[in-house]
C-alpha positions, -999 to 999 in steps of 0.1 A, spaced: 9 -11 308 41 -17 286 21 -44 268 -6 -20 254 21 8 246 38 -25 223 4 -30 211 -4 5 202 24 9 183 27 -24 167 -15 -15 153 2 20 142 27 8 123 6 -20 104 -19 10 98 4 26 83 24 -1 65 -11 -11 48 -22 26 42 13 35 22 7 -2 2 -27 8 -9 -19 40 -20 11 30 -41 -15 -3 -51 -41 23 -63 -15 47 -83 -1 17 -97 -38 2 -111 -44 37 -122 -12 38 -145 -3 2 -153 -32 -10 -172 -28 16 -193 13 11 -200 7 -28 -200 -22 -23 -229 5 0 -250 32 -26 -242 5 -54 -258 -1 -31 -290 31 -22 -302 
């Protein structure tokens, strides 16, 4: 019984660990093209 409680939370936090890095990964592609293309033109 102790084993699935582990595993339970172990599959929560990844969830979450993954969830928080995609969201960051998806802000970031939505505002670093745009900086890295004004970094290439100036």
């Amino acid at each position: 019984m102790q084993i699935v409680v582990i595993l339970i939370i172990l599959t929560i936090c990844i969830v979450f660990i993954v969830y928080t890095q995609l969201y960051t990964c998806i802000n970031n592609c939505n505002y670093y093209p745009k900086y890295k293309w004004s970094q290439y033109y100036k």
